[in-house]
RODOLO-637439 format. One record per residue (C-alpha): z, y, x; residue number from 0. Coordinates in Angstrom, 2 decimals. Example, Ala and Ser with C-alpha at 12.3 -4.5 7.8 and 13.67 -1.06 7.14 Angstrom:
BEGIN
Z = 7.80 | Y = -4.50 | X = 12.30 | i = 0
Z = 7.14 | Y = -1.06 | X = 13.67 | i = 1
END
This chain:
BEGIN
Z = -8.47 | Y = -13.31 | X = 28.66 | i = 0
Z = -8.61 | Y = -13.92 | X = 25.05 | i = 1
Z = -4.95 | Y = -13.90 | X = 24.15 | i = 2
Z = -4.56 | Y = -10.80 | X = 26.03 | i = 3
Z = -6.96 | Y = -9.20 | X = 23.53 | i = 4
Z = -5.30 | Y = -10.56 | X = 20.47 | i = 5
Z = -1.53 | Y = -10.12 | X = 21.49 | i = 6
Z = -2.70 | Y = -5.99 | X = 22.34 | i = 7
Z = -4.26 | Y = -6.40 | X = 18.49 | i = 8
Z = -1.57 | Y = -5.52 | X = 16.57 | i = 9
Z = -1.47 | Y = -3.40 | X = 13.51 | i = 10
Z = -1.46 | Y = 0.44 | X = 14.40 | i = 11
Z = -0.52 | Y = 2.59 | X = 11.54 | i = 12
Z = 0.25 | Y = 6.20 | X = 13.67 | i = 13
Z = -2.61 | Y = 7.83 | X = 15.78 | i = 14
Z = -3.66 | Y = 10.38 | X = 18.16 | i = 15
Z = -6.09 | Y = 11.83 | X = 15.08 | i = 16
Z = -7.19 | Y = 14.61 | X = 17.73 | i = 17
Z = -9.19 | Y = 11.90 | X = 19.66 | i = 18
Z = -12.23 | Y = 11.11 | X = 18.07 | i = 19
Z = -14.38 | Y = 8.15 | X = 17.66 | i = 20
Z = -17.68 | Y = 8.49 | X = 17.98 | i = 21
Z = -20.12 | Y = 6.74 | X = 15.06 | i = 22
Z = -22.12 | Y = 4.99 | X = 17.87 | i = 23
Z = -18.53 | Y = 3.63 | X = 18.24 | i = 24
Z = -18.46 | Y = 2.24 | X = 14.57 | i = 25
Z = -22.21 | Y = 0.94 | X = 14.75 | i = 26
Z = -20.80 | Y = -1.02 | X = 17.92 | i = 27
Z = -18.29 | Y = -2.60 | X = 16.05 | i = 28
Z = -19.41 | Y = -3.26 | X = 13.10 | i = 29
Z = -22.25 | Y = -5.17 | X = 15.12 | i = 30
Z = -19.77 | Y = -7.39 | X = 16.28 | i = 31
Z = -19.19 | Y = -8.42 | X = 12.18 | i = 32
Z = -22.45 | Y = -8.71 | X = 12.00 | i = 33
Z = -22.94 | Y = -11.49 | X = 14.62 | i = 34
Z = -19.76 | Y = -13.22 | X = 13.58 | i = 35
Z = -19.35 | Y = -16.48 | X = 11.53 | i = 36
Z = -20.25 | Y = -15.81 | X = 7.31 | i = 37
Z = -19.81 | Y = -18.98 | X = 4.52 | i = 38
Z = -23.56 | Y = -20.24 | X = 4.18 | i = 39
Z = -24.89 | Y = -17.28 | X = 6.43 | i = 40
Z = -25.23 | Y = -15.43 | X = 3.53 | i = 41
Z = -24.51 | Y = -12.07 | X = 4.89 | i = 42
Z = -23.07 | Y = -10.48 | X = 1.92 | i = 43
Z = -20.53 | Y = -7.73 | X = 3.79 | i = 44
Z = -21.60 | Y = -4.49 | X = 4.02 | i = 45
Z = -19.86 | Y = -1.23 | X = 5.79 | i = 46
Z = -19.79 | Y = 2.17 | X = 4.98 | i = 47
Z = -18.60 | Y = 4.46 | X = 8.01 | i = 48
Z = -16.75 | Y = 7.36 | X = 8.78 | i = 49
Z = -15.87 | Y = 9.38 | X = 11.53 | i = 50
Z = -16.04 | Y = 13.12 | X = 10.01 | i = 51
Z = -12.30 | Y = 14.44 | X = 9.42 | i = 52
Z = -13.53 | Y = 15.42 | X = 6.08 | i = 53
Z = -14.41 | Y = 12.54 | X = 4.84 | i = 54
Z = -11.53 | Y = 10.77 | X = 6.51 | i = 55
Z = -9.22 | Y = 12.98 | X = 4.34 | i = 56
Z = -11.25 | Y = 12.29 | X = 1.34 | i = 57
Z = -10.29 | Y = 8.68 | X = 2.10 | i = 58
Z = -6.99 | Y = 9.05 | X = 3.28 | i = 59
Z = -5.10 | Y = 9.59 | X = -0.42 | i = 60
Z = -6.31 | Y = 5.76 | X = -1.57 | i = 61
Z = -4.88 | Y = 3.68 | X = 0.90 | i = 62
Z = -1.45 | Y = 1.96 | X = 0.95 | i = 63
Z = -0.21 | Y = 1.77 | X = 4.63 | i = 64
Z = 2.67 | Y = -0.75 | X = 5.53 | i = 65
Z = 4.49 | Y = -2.39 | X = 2.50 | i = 66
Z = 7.72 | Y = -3.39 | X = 4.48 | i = 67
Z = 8.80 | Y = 0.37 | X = 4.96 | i = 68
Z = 9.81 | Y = 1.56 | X = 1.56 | i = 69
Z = 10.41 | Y = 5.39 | X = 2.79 | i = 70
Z = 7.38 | Y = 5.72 | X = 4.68 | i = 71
Z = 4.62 | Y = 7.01 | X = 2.63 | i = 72
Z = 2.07 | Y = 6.49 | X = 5.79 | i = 73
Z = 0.76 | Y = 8.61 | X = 8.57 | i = 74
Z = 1.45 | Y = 12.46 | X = 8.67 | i = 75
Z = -1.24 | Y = 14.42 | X = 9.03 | i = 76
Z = -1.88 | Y = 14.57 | X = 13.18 | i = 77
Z = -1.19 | Y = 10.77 | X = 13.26 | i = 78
Z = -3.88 | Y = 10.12 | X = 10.63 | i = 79
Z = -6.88 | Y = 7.44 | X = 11.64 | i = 80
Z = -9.52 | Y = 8.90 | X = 13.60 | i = 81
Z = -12.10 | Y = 6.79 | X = 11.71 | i = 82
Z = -12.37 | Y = 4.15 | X = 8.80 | i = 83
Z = -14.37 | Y = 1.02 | X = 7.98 | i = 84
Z = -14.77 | Y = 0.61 | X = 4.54 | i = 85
Z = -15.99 | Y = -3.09 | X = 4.42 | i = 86
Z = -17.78 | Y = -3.99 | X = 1.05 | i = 87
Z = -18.90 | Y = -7.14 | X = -0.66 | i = 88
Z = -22.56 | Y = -7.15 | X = -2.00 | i = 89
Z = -22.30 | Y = -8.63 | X = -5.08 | i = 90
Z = -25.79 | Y = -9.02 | X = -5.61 | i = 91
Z = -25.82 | Y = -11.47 | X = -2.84 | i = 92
Z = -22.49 | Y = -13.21 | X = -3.71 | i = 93
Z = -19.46 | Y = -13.25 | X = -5.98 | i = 94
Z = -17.64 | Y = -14.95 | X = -3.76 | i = 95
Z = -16.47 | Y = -13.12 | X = -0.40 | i = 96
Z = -14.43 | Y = -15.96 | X = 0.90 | i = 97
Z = -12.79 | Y = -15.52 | X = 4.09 | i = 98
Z = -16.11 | Y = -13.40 | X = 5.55 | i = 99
Z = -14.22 | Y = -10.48 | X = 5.38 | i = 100
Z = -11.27 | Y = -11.78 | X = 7.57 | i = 101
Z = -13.33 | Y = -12.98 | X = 10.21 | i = 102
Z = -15.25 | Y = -10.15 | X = 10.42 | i = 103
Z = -12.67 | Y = -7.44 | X = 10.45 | i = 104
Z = -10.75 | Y = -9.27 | X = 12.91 | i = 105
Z = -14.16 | Y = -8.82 | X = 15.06 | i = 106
Z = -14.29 | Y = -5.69 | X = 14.73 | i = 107
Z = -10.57 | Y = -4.88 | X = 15.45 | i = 108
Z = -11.11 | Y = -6.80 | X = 18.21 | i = 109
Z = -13.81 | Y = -5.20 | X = 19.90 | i = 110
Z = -11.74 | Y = -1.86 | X = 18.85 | i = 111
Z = -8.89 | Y = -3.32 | X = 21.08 | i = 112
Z = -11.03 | Y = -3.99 | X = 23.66 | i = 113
Z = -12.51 | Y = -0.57 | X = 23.90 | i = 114
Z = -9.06 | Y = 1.04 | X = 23.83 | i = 115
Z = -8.50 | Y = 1.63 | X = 20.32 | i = 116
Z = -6.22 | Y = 0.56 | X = 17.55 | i = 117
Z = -6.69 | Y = -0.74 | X = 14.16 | i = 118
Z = -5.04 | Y = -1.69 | X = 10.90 | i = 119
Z = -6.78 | Y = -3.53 | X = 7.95 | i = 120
Z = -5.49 | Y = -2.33 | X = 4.80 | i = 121
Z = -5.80 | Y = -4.19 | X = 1.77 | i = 122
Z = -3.97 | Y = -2.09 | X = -0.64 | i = 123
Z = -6.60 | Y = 0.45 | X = -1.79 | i = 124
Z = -7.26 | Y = 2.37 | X = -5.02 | i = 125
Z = -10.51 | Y = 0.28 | X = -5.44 | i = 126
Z = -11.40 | Y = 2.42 | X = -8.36 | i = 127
Z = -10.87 | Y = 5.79 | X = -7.12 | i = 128
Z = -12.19 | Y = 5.33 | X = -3.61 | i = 129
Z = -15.26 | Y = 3.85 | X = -4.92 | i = 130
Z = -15.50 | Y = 6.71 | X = -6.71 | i = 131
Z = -15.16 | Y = 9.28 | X = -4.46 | i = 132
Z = -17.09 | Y = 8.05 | X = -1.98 | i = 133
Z = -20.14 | Y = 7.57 | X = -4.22 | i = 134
Z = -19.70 | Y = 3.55 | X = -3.81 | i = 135
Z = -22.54 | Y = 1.64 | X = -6.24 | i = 136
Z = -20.76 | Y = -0.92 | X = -8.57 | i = 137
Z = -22.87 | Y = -3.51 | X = -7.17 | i = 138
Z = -20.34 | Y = -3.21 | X = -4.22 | i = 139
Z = -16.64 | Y = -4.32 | X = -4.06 | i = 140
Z = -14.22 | Y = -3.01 | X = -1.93 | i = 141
Z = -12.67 | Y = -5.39 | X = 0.29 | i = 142
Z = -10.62 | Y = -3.98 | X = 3.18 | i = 143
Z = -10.45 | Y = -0.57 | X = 4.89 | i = 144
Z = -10.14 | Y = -0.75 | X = 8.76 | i = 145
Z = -8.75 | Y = 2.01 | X = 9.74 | i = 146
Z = -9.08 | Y = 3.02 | X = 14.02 | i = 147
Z = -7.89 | Y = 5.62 | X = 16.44 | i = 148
Z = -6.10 | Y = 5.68 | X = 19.35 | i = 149
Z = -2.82 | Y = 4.23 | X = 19.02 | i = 150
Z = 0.45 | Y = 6.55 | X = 19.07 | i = 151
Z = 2.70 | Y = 3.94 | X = 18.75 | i = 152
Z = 4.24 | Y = 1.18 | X = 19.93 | i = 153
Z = 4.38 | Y = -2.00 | X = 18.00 | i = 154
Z = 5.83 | Y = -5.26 | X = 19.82 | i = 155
Z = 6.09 | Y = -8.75 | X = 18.44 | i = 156
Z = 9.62 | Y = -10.33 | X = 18.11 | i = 157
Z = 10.78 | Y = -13.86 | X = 17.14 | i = 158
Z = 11.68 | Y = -14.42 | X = 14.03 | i = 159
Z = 15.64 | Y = -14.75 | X = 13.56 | i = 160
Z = 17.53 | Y = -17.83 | X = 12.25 | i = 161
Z = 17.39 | Y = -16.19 | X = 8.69 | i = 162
Z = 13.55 | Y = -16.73 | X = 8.93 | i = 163
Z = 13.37 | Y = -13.08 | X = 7.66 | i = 164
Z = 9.48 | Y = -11.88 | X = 9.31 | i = 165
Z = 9.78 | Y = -8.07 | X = 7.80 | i = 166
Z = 8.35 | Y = -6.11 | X = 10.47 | i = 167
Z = 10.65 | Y = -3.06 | X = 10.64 | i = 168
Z = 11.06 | Y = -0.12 | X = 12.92 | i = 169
Z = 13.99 | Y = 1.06 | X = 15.34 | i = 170
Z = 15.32 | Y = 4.87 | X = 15.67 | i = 171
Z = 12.88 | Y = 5.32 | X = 18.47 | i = 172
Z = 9.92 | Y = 4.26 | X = 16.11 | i = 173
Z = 9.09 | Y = 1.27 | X = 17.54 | i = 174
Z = 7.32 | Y = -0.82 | X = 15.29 | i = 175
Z = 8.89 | Y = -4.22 | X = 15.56 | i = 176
Z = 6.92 | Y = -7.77 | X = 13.81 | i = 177
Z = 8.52 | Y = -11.09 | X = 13.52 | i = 178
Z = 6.74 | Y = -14.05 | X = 14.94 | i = 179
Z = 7.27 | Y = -17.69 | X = 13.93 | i = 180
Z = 7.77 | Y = -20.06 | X = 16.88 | i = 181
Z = 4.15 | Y = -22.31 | X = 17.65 | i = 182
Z = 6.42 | Y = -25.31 | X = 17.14 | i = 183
Z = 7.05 | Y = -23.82 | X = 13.69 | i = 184
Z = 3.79 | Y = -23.68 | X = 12.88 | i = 185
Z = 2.35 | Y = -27.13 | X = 13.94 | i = 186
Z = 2.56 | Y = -30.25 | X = 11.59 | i = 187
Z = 2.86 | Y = -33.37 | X = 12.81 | i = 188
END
């Protein structure tokens, strides 16, 4: 069922890094973008791949990994991603990305979720540097970086308290913990 799928979705930020993903894997997924919803079928996302553990650690340095946790500076190496989407906007198709690139990362991280694997979508990325590095054209922006592996943690979903606080947080066991509003807090009228 579908809300199995999305309640097992939840943003992974610790991995097995030892268990690869395989770039037929990626292709898969990023197939599933590909065939999802875009503003004016335009078509204007494009994905650069990677599943080598060298060029995941060229990658690695420019990402920012869970804003909530002050002292955590992201994975250690051996929880590191196994593989990373780096989903770019063609600008020579559009200027405009709208909200393409949340549909179809959610796609993909869903199809990653079905196949056993874990995903986060990380917006805060050294645009400039990675695009550098990575030998990115300027006629492509950066928008997200999905990054997969197997998950080696647990993350559950909580209700959010009567302070209304939704900080996801984590316990001394490292149990990744994310506040949920109520559906009757969500629906108007």
């Amino acid at each position: 069922m579908l809300k199995d799928l999305v309640l097992k979705n939840r943003s992974y930020r610790r991995f097995h890094q030892e268990a690869a993903i395989e770039a037929e894997t990626l292709r898969e997924l990023v197939d599933l973008a590909r065939l999802s919803a875009s503003a004016l079928n335009l078509q204007p996302l494009k994905y650069m791949l990677s599943c080598d553990p060298k060029k995941n650690a060229v990658i690695f340095p420019h990402l920012g990994w869970a804003g909530y946790l002050k002292d955590w500076p992201g994975p250690g190496e051996g929880e590191r991603p196994s593989a990373y989407i780096i989903m770019l906007g063609d600008t020579e198709i559009s200027r405009s990305f709208g909200c393409d690139h949340g549909i179809e990362a959610q796609s993909i991280l869903l199809g990653a979720t079905e196949k056993g694997l874990g995903g986060c979508m990380l917006a805060t990325v050294n645009r400039h540097e990675l695009s550098k590095v990575m030998g990115i054209p300027p006629r492509y922006e950066i928008l997200l970086v999905i990054a997969l592996g197997k998950p080696k943690e647990t993350v559950v979903i909580e209700k959010v308290g009567p302070d209304g606080d939704v900080k996801y947080w984590r316990d001394s066991q490292n149990v990744h913990h994310v506040p949920k509003r109520a559906l009757d807090d969500i629906i108007i009228g």
